[in-house]
C-alpha positions as a printed Julia matrix, in Angstrom:
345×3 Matrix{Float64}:
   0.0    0.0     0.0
   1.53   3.27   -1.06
   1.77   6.34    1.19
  -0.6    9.23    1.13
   1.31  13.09   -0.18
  -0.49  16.34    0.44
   0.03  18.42   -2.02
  -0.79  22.32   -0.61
  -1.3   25.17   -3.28
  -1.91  28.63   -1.72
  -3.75  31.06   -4.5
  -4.73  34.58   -4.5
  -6.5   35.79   -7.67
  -4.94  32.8    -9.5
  -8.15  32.4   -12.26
  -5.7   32.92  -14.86
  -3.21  29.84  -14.74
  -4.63  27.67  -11.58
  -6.8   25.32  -14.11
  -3.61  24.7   -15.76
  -2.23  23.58  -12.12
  -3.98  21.62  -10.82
  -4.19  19.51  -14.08
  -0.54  18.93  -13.73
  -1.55  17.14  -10.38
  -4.15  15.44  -11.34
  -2.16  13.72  -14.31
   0.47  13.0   -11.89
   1.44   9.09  -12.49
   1.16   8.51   -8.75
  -2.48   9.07   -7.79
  -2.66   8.44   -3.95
  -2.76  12.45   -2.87
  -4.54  15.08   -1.77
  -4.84  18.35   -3.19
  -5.34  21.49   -0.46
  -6.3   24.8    -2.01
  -5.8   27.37    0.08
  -7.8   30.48   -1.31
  -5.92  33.44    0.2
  -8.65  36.28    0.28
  -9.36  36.24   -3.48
 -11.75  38.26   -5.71
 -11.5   37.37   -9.45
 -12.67  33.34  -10.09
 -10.27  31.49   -8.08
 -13.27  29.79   -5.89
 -15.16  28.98   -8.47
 -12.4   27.26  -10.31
 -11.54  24.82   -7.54
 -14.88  24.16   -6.9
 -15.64  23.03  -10.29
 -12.47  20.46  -10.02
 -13.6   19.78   -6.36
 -17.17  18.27   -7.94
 -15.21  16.31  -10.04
 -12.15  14.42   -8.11
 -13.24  13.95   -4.25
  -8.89  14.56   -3.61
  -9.52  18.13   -3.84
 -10.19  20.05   -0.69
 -10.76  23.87   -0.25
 -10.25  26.19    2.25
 -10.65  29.79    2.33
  -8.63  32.27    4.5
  -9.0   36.29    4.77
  -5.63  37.39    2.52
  -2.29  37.0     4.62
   0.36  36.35    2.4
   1.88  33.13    0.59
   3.14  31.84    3.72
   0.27  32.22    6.34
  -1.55  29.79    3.2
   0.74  27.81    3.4
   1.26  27.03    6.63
  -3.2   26.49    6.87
  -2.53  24.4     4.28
   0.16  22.24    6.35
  -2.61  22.05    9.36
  -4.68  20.91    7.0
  -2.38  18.07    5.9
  -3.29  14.56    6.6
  -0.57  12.47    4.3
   2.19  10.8     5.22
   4.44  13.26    3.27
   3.91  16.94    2.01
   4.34  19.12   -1.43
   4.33  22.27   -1.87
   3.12  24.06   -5.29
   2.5   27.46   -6.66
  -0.76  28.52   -8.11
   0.77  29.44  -11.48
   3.68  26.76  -11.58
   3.71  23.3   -13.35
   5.14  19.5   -12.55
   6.24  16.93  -14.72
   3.85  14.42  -14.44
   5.95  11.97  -12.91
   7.45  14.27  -10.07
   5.34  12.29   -7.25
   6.05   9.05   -8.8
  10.05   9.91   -8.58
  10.13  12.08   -5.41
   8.2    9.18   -3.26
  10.07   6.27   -4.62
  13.57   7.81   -4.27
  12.8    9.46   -0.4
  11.19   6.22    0.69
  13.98   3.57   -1.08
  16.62   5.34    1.48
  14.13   6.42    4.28
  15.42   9.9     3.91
  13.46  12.41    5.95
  13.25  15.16    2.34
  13.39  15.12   -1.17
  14.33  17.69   -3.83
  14.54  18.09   -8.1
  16.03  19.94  -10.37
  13.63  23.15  -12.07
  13.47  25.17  -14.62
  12.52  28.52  -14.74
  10.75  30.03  -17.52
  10.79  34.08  -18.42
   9.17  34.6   -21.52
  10.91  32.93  -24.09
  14.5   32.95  -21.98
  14.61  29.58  -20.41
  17.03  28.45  -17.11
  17.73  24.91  -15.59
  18.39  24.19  -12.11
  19.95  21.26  -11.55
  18.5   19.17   -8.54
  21.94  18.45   -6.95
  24.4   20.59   -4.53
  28.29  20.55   -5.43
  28.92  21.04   -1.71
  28.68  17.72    0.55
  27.1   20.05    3.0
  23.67  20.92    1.42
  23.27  23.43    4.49
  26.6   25.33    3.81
  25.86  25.51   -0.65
  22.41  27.12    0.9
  24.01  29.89    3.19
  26.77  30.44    0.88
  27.17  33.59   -1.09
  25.3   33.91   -4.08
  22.81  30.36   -3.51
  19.48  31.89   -2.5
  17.49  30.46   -5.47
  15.13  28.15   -3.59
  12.46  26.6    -5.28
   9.38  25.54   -3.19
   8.0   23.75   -5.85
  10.72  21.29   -6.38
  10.26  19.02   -2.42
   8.78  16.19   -1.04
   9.64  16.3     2.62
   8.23  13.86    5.8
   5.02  16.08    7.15
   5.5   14.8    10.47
   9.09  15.3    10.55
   8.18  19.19    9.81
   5.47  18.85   12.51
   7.92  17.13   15.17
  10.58  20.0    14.57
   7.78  23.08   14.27
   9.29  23.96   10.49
   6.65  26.37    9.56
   6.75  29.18    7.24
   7.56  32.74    8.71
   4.15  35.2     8.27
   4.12  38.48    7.96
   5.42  39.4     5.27
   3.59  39.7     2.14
   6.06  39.41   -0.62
   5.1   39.19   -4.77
   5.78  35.91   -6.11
   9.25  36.62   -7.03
  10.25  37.86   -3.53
   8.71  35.4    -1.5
  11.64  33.07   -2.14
  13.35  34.74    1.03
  10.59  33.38    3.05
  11.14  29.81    1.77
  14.97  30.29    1.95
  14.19  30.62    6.14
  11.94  27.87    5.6
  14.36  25.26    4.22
  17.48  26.58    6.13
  15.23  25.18    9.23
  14.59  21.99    6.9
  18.3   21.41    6.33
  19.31  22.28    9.74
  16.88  19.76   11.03
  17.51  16.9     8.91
  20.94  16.94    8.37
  22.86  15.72    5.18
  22.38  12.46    6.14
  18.87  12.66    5.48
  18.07  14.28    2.49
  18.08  13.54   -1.3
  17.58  14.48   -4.45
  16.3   13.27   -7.99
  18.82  14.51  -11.03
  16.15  15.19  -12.99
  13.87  18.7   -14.02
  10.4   18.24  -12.54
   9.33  21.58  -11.66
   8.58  24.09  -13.95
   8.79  27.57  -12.38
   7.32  30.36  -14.15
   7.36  34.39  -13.77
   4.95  36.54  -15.33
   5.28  39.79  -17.18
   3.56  41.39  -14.47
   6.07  40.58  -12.08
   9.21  42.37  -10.85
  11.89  39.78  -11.31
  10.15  39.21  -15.12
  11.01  43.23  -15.7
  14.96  42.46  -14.13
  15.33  45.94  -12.64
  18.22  46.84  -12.23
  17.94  47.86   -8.6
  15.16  46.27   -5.79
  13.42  49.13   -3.8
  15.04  49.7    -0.59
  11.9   48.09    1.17
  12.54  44.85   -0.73
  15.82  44.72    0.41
  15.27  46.02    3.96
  12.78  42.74    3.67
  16.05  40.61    2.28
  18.34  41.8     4.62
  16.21  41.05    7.98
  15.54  37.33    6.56
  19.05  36.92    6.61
  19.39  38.07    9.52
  16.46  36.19   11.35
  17.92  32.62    9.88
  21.43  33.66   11.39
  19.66  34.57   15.04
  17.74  31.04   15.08
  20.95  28.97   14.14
  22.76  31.15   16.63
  20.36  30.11   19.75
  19.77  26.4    18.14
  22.71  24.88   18.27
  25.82  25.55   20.3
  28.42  24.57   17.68
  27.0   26.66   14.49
  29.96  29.07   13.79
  30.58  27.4    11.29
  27.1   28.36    9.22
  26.98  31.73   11.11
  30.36  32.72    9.39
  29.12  31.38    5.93
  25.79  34.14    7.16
  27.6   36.95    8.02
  29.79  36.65    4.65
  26.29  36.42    2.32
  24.66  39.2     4.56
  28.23  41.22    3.55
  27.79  40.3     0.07
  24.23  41.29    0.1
  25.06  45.1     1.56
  27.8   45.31   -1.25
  25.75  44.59   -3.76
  22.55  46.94   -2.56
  24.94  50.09   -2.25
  26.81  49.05   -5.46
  23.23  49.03   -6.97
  21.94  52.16   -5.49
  25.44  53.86   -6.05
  24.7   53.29  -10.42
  21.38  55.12   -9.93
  22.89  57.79   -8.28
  20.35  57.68   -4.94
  22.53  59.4    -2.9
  19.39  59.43    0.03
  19.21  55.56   -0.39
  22.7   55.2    -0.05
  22.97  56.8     3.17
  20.37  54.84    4.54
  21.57  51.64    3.41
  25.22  52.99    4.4
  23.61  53.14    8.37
  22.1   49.96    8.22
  25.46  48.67    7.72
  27.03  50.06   10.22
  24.42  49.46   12.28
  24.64  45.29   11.87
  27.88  44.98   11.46
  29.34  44.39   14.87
  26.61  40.85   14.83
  25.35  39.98   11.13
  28.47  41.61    8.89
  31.74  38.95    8.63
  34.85  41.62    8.18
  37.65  38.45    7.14
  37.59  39.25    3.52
  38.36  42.58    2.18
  35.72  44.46   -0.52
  36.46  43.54   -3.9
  38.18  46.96   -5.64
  34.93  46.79   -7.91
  33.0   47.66   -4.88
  35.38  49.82   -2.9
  34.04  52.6    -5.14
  31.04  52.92   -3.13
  33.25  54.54   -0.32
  34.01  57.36   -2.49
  31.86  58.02   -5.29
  28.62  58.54   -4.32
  28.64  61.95   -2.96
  30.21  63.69   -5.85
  28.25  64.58   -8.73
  30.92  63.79  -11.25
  31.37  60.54  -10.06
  27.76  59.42   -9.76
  27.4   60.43  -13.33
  30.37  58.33  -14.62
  28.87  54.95  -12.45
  25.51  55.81  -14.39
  26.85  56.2   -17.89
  29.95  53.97  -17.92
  30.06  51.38  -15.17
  25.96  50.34  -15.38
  27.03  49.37  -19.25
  29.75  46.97  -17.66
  27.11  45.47  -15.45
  24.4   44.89  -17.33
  27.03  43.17  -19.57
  28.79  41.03  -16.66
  25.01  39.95  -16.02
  23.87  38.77  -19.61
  27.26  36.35  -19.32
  26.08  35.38  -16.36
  22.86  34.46  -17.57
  23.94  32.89  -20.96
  26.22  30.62  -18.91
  23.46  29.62  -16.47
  21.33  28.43  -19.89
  24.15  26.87  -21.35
């Protein structure tokens, strides 16, 4: 007898592309799930869709909620939960039909406690792959490490009562677009990892999860710099994932130091940012935010890169914040499209 997976999908004004979702889960190879809708407040025709699937597969189950935000759905949807294991899926994202078929057969063949896959992530016609793998033997360290935020909810199958034995729930509060709310599932699965160890977690080599931004969203537009709220929002994510390592275990300096050097990285590349549009008022604030965290949050080992070191100097003078804008954005916006073509390569 095969286990029972709850599959939870949190939706807010989602009439567009939730039909389209939920038929990915219904023509999932492995059929022994449930699927929790969590309406989150909507207006447009997102009750009326699940209903309709509702009268016709008796796995669906609907719940509405006043709006709260991706995670506050998410984590009705977990108390909801009544499988053996739990999946997580946004309203406008896609599986490969077989991603419950692989996930459950490779987490239960080594009794592992989670389960992850490689995604790709679609932007118009620009396509990126994800590989479902970690170079690092420590999962938890490749995660903190500079530059390794991209965290796909979409792409787990994890034990549900693990998560309920070690109170892994989402953090609320924070009501994020869909293409910022990945900080919220980065504290999420730092807990995860943390929790399980590398011992206990696993992974399928293949792309099962198809992640998709809209037009209408911000990462979809790449701006060239995230308002200062955004990354006010960024920074004290960081920050809360370093203070719950820091009181959960008495030997984490390890992680904390891999922490302080991504929240460093992070500041560097705000002011940097801010510093090409010329803000000089967003620069200072940003500027005392630094100085403010970095006695706890801020690792000082590694001196700034001489790209960045600019920043100390240049922001002020008028001169100078014209050449970043006209000359050095240019090199950027070049040093990103390699980046990018090398990712899709």
């Amino acid at each position: 007898m095969s286990d029972m997976i709850s599959i939870i999908i949190p939706a807010y004004n989602a009439a567009d592309y939730l039909a389209q979702t939920i038929e990915s889960v219904l023509n999932q190879t492995y059929s022994d799930f449930e699927l929790i809708l969590i309406d989150d407040g909507s207006t447009d025709r997102t009750r009326e869709i699940i209903k309709d699937y509702q009268c016709k597969d008796a796995r669906i189950k609907y719940f509405y909620k006043e709006n709260g935000g991706v995670s506050s759905a998410r984590n009705l949807g977990l108390q909801k939960a009544t499988g053996d294991f739990v999946s997580f899926l946004d309203s406008d994202d896609l599986w490969d039909r077989r991603f419950l078929e692989l996930m459950y057969h490779k987490l239960v063949a080594g009794g592992e406690l989670a389960c992850f896959c490689g995604y790709i992530e679609k932007r118009g016609d620009t396509i990126t792959r994800y590989p479902g793998h970690f170079g690092a033997v420590d999962v938890l360290k490749e995660k903190l490490r500079v530059g390794s935020f991209r965290v796909s909810t979409d792409c787990w199958l994890i034990d549900r009562k693990f998560l309920s034995a070690e109170h892994i729930t989402f953090t609320e509060g924070n009501v994020y677009p869909k293409d910022r709310h990945y900080m919220e599932d980065l504290e999420f699965f730092v807990k995860l990892l943390f929790r399980a160890t590398n011992q206990r977690i696993t992974y399928v080599p293949e792309y099962l999860s198809y992640y998709v931004l809209r037009k209408n969203s911000l990462s979809y537009q790449d701006l060239m710099v995230l308002p200062l709220s955004v990354m006010n929002q960024i920074l004290d994510v960081l920050k809360r994932i370093y203070n719950w390592i820091e009181i959960q275990h008495a030997e984490s300096e390890y992680y904390l130091e891999c922490l302080k050097i991504s929240i460093r990285e992070r500041y560097i590349k705000f002011l940097w940012d801010v510093l090409l549009l010329g803000n000089a008022e967003d620069f200072k604030t940003l500027l005392s935010w630094y100085y403010r965290d970095k006695e706890k949050y801020i690792s000082m080992k590694l001196s700034l890169p001489f790209k960045y070191k600019i920043w100390s100097w240049a922001v002020f003078p008028v001169c100078c914040r014209y050449a970043a804008l006209f000359v050095l954005r240019p090199y950027i916006q070049y040093k990103r499209k390699v980046k990018m073509q090398k990712l899709k390569a």
